[in-house]
N, C-alpha and C positions, 0 to 999 in steps of 0.2 A: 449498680451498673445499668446504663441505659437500655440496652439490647438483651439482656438478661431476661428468658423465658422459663417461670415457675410450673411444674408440673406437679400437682400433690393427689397422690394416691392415698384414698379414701377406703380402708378396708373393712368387716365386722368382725375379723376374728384377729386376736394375735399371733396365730400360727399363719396367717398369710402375710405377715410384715415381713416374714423371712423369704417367703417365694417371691414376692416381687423384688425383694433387693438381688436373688439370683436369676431372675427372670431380665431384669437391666441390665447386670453383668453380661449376659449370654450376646443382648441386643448388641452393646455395644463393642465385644467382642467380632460380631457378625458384622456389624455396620460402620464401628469407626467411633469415637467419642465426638461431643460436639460441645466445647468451649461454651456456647450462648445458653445452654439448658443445664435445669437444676433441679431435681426433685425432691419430693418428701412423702414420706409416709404416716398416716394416720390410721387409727382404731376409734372408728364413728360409726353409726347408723342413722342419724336423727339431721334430715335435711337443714334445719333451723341451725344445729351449733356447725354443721359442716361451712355450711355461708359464712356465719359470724367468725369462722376461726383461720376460715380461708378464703378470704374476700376480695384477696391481691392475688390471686395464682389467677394464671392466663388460661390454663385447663387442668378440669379436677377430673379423675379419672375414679370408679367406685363400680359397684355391682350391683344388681337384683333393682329390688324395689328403691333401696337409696337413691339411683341413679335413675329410675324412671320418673322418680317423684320431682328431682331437681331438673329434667329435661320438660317435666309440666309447668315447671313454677318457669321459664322461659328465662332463666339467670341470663346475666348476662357474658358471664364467660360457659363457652363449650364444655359438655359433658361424655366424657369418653367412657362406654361402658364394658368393664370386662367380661368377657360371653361367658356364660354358663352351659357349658354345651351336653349332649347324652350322654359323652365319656363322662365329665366329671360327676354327674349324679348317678353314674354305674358306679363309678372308681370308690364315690363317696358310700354308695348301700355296701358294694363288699368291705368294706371297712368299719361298716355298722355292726354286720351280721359274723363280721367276723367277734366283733366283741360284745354284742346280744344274742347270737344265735340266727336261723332263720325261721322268719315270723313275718306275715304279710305288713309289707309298707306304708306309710303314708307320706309323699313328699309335698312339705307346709310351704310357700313362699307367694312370693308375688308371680303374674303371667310370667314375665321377662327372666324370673329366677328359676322356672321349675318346667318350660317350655319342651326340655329334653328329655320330659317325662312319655311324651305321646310317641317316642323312637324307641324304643325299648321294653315296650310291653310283652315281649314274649322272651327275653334273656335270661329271667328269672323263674324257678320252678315254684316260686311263692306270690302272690298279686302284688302289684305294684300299681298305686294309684296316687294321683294328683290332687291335691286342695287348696285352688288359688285366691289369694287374699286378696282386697284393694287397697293395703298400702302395708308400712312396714310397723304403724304404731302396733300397739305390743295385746291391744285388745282384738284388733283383725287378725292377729296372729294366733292369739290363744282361738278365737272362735275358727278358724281355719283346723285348728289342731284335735280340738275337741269332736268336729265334725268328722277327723279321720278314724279317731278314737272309738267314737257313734259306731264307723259304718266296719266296725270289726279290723281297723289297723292296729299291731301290735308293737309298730317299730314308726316312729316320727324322726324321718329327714327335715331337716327345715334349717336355718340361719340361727345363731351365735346365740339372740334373746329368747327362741322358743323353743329352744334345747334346754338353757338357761330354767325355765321354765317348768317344762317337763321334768328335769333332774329334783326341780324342787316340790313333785308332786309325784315321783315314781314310777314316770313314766322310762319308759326305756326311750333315749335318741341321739341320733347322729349328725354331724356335723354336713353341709355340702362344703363342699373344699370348691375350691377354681386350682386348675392343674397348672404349671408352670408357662404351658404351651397357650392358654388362655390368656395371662400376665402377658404373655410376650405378644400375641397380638394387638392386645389392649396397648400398649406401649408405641407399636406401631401408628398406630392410628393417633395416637396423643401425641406423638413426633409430627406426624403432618398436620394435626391440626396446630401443631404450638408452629409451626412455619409460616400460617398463615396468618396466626395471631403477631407473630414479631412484625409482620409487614404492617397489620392493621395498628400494632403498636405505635412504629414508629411514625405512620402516616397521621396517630392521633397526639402524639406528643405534645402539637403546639397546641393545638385546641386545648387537647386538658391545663398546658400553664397558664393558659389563658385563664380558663374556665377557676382554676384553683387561687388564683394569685388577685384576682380584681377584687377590689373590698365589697361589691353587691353580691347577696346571693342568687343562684343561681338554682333553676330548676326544672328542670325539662319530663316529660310523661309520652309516653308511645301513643299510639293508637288504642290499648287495651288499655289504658291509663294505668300503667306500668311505670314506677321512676328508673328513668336512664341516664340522669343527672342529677347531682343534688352535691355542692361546690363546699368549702368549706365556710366558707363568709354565710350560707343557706345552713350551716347545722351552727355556727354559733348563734345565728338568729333568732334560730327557730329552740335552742337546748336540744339537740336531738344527734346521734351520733350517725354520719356518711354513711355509715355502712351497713346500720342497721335499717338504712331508708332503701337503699339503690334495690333494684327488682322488685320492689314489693307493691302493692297494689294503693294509690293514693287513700285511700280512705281510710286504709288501716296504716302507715306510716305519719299522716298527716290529719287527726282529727279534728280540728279545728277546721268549721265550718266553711266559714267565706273565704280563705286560701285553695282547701279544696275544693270547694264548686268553682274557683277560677281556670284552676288547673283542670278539671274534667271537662269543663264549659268547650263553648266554641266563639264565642265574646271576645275583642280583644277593647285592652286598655291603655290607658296613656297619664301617665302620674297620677296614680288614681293613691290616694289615702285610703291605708285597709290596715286596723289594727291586728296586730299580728304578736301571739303570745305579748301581750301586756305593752307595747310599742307601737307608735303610730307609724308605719314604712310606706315610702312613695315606692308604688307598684307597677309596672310594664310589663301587659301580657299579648303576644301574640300565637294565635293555634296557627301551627304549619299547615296548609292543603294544598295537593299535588294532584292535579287533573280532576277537581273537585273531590277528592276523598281527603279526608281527615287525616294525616299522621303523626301529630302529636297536638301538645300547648308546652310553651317557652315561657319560662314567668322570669322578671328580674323585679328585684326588690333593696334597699334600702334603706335605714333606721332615717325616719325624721331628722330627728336631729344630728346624724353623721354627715345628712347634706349640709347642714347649715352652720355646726361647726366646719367643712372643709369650707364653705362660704367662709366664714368666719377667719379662718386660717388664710385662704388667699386674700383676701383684703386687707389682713394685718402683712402679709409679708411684701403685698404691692405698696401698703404705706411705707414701712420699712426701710424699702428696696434702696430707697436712697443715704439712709445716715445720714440725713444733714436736719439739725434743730431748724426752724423756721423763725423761731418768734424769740424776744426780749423783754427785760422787765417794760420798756416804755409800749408794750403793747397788751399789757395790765391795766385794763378798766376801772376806775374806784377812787373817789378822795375820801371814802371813809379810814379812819385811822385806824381800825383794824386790819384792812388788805395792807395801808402804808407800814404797819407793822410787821407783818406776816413779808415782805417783799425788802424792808429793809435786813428780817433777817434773813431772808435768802441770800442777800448780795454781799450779806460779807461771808456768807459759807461758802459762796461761790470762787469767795479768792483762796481758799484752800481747797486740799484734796480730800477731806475722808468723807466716809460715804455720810448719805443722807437719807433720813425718810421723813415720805409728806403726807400728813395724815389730814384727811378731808371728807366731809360725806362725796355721795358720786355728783359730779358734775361742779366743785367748784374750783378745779383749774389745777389739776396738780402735774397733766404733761405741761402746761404753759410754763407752770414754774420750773420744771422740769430741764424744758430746753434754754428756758431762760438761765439758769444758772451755767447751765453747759457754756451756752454764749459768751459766759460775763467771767468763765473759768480760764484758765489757762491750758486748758483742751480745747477751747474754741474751732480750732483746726481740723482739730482729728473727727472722727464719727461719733452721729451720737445715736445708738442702737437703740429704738422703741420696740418691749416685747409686752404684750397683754398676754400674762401668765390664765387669765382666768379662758382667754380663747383656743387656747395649747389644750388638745386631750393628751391624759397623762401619759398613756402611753408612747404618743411623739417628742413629749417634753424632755427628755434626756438628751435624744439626738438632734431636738432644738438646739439648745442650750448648748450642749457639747460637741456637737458631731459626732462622722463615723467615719469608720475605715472603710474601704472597699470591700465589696462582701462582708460585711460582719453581719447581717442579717437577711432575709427572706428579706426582696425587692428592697434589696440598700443599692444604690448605687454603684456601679465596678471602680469608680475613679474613688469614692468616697466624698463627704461634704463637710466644710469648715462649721463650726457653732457660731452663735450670735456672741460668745463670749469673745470669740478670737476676730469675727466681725468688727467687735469694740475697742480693738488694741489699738492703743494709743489715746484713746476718746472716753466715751461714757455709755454705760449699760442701763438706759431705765427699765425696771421689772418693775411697771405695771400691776397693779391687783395682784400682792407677790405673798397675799394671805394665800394664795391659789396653789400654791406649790406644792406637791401630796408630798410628806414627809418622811419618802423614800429618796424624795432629790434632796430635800433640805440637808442632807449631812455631805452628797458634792457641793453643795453650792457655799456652805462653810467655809470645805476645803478648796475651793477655788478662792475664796475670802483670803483664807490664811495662808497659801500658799503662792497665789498670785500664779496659778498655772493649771490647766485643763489637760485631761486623757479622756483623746477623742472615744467610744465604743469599736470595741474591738484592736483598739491602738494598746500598743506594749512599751510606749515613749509618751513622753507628756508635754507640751508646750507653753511657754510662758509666755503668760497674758498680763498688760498693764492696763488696766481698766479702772476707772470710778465708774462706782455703784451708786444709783438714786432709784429710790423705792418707792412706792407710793399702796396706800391702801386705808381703803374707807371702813374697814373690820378694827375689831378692838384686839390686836395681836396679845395683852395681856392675858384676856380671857381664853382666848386660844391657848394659851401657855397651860394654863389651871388644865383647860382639858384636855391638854396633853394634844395637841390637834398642831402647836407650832412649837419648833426648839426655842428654849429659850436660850442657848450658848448663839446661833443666829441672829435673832430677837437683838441682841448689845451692838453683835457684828454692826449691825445693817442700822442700825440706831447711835452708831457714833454722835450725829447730828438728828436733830428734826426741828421741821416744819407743821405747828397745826396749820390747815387753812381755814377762813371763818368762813360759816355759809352765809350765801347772800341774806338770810332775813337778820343778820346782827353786824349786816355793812350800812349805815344808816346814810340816806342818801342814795347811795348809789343802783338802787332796784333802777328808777327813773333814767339816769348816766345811758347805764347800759341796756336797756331798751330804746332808747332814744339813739343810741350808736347803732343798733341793730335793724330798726326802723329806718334806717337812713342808707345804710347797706340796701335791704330788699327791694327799696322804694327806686336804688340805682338798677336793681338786678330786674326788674320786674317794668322796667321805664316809665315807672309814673315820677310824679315831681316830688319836691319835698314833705315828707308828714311829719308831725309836729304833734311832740306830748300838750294835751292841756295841763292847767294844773293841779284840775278836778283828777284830772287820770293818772298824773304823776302821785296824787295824795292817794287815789283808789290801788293802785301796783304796790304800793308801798304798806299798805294794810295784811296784803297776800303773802301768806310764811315762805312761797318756792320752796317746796321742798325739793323738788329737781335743780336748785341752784342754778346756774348761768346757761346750761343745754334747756330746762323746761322756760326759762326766760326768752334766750334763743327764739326755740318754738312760738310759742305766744306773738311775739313779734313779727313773725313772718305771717301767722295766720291773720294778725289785724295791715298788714301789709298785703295782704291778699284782698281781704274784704272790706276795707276802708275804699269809702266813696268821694272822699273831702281830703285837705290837706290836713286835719287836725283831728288828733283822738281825746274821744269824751272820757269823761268816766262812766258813763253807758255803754260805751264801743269797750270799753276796757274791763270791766263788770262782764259782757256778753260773752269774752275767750277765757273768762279765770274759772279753773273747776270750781266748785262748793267745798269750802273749808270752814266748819264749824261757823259758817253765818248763813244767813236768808238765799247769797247769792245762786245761782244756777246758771248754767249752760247750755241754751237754746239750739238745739240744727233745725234747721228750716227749708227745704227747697220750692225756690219757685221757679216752674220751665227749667230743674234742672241746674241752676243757677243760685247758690245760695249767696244772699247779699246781706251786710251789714246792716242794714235797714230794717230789713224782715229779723234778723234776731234781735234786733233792740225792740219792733214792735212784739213780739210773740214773750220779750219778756218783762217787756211794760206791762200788756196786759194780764200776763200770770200774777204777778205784781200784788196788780190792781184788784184782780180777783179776788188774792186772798187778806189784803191790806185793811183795816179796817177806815182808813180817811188816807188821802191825799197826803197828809205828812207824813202818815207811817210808812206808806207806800216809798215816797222818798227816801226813807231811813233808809228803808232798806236795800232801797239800788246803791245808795250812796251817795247821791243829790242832793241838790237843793229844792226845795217846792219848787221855787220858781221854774228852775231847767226843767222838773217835774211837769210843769205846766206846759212849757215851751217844745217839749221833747211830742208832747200828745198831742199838738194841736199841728204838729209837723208829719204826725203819723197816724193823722185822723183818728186819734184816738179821744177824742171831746166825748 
């Protein structure tokens, strides 16, 4: 219940769980009940488990040293203390000495517990003395006890554990009680403060869904460097549990170094990199100051890579967005007979319906074939849904995939949201990199296979989806099988058809094709005129395994598109952008004025060349020339 005000009474003895349950009786007899309040009763003395156990009440109510010690530690909900007044340490000694006799006192406790001892010194015809502790661990209490014991007391008043104590060492002692009338004060006072707490409650409601529901963590410090925030996105970050962080002093909540000196600092930052428990997190810190004084530091923080997977996520779902395939088999690059083969048997899978997958290393084309088929299909019309399974964290990937109801989750949507499967009714679903799939989904995505219908999350209906399926994946899904890591009942599903594709170093011919298409592209994009493969450079491309297939081809192309000076590429210009692959070659950067030109890396790798070449021909070998260009290339770049 939203307005719901927790009041938990904190007692040391079990004979006071019953006074205070008739002490609230009486209250509310006298005052009236009040629907928003709720309390409880506990048997605690040890501030540490009272916090951990009760960390959600609005105000803990408790006695003696318990309560003076949690009003030091500056908790953050209110501490109501039940008074220990003269009468009850009178009420408590005659009920000592009723059952030891009479024999001089010593009453053991904290200041706060045993204060009503300085009003009653003359009551008794036996001494009656005080022996104040500084806190309620159980060693300040024995050395409080011992000292009454010292100074000739015969009879120990004191709290729950140093009775406890005493009984277990022969000492004669008594209990202090709190009287009902105590309880009922205490009660009052914890009524007006939970009234002010509901106000500050409901005033902080939004803040906190704020603060709880955004996926960065969160972490705020007072001025004493005290936590007064610490979100939950901040404790799964960190492995560290909410509640064992909130009021405690950062250096012992938060040991790790460079997080706390940011937090205690007075520095502020701005996506600053700060490894954090074994994670690299982009960091945002600012210290609040309020008429130049310091009142706390604000830290926000998130994983590296959660930014760059939701990067990730929003640019796949802005590709997406549209369902519509772009491209056709005639916009398939290649007269090697391999791609010719690989594309003829696309086009006749395409005039059927069952699903397909396209097995390829990364980068030789398996969305093109993808959409192509879709095109050349008799879905043509419909959508054709592109999902990269590998960019999905698993956690989203269900409600990807399937959607949800409204409400069915923390920050789900109230209207609810359709899945990419229902997306693709009527069309085609490509799953992309669909080795990616953690195989908790792989047994819905089966039953979506076999049943041809999705149950959105949190839905109790199911909806019927017509979709083909095209898969694609550069993993070896067999071996996955062996290790148990993919289903193989799936694995057949999704494999009705396939497609290998060949990587570009066994398309013979066509490295030079589609560089020279690509070249031709940048050279429009970039407004220079025509550049033009030699046929030194077409033989040199052609030597180069790509193992990034058609994207590191791509590349290349634009980079000698960039720094080509002339309309025509050498096999030097073409030697200068290819990494080192088990030959001589290398890859020069060079700036001049900032400006790095084709030029300067041909001479910077001429002359390495030459350095290490033992004659003029070898040197050639090894750029991949001929002496002669050998010759001509040096005398162009003063290298004579």
């Amino acid at each position: 219940m939203l307005n719901m005000i927790q009041i938990a009474f904190v007692v040391p003895d079990p004979a006071m769980v019953e006074v205070v349950h008739k002490a609230w009786a009486l209250h509310e007899k006298i005052f009236g009940k009040s629907k928003d309040l709720r309390y409880t009763v506990d048997c605690e003395i040890q501030p540490d488990v009272i916090l951990s156990q009760h960390y959600n009440a609005d105000v803990i109510v408790s006695r003696g040293g318990t309560a003076a010690e949690m009003k030091e530690r500056n908790i953050l909900m209110p501490v109501v203390e039940i008074p220990i007044t003269s009468g009850d340490i009178s009420a408590s000694i005659r009920r000592a000495i009723a059952a030891h006799g009479e024999m001089p006192v010593g009453v053991v406790g904290t200041v706060n517990t045993i204060r009503g001892v300085h009003f009653m010194q003359e009551e008794f015809p036996f001494p009656v003395k005080s022996y104040p502790t500084s806190s309620v661990n159980i060693r300040d209490l024995v050395d409080g006890m011992e000292r009454a014991v010292a100074d000739g007391c015969k009879l120990i008043l004191a709290g729950h554990r140093t009775c406890h104590y005493c009984e277990e060492h022969g000492i004669p002692a008594g209990l202090i009680y709190s009287s009902e009338e105590s309880v009922f004060l205490a009660i009052t006072e914890a009524k007006r403060s939970a009234n002010v707490a509901q106000i500050e409650k409901q005033n902080s409601m939004i803040f906190r869904g704020v603060v709880e529901h955004v996926t960065e963590g969160i972490i705020a410090v007072d001025k004493d460097n005290l936590i007064r925030t610490f979100n939950p996105a901040a404790a799964q970050l960190l492995g560290r549990k909410g509640q064992d962080c909130m009021g405690q002093p950062v250096h012992l909540a938060l040991p790790e170094g460079r997080l706390s000196a940011i937090l205690t600092g007075s520095q502020s930052y701005t996506n600053e990199i700060v490894r954090i428990n074994g994670t690299n997190c982009v960091l945002n810190c600012v210290s609040m100051i309020h008429d130049g004084q310091r009142l706390g530091t604000l830290v926000t923080f998130q994983a590296e890579q959660a930014i760059a997977s939701a990067e990730s996520r929003l640019r796949d779902r802005l590709r997406v967005s549209g369902h519509v395939a772009r491209y056709h088999f005639n916009d398939i690059l290649g007269e090697s007979a391999a791609i010719h083969t690989a594309i003829r048997q696309a086009q006749r899978f395409a005039r059927v319906d069952s699903n397909i997958l396209l097995m390829g290393e990364t980068g030789t084309g398996k969305e093109l074939f993808a959409q192509s088929i879709h095109n050349e299909s008799e879905r043509a019309n419909g959508p054709f849904v592109a999902v990269n399974c590998a960019a999905i964290p698993e956690n989203l990937m269900e409600s990807e995939l399937f959607g949800y109801e409204g409400g069915a989750f923390t920050g789900a949507s109230k209207t609810g949201k359709p899945g990419l499967f229902e997306a693709a009714h009527e069309g085609t679903i490509f799953l992309d990199e669909v080795s990616e799939i953690p195989l908790t989904l792989q047994n819905r995505l089966l039953r979506v296979i076999q049943e041809r219908e999705v149950r959105r999350i949190g839905a109790n209906r199911v909806i019927p989806v017509n979709v083909r399926i095209i898969c694609a994946t550069n993993r070896d899904l067999l071996e996955m099988i062996r290790q148990g890591r993919f289903r193989e009942d799936l694995y057949y599903r999704l494999k009705v058809l396939s497609v290998q594709l060949p990587p570009l170093r066994s398309r013979e011919g066509d490295m030079a094709l589609i560089m020279q298409h690509y070249l031709s592209y940048y050279a429009r994009k970039f407004g220079k005129g025509q550049i033009t493969l030699s046929p030194e450079a077409a033989s040199r491309i052609s030597e180069y395994a790509w193992p990034g297939n058609i994207r590191e081809i791509r590349n290349i192309s634009e980079q000698l598109a960039v720094l080509c000076e002339s309309d025509l590429i050498t096999a030097a210009d073409a030697a200068s952008v290819l990494p080192l692959e088990q030959t001589q070659q290398k890859t020069f950067v060079l700036q001049e004025n900032g400006d790095p030109t084709l030029s300067s890396l041909q001479k910077r790798q001429i002359a390495e060349v030459l350095s290490r070449a033992k004659s003029r021909r070898e040197a050639a070998e090894m750029l991949g020339i001929s002496k002669t260009t050998l010759w001509r290339k040096c005398k162009e770049l003063g290298l004579e």
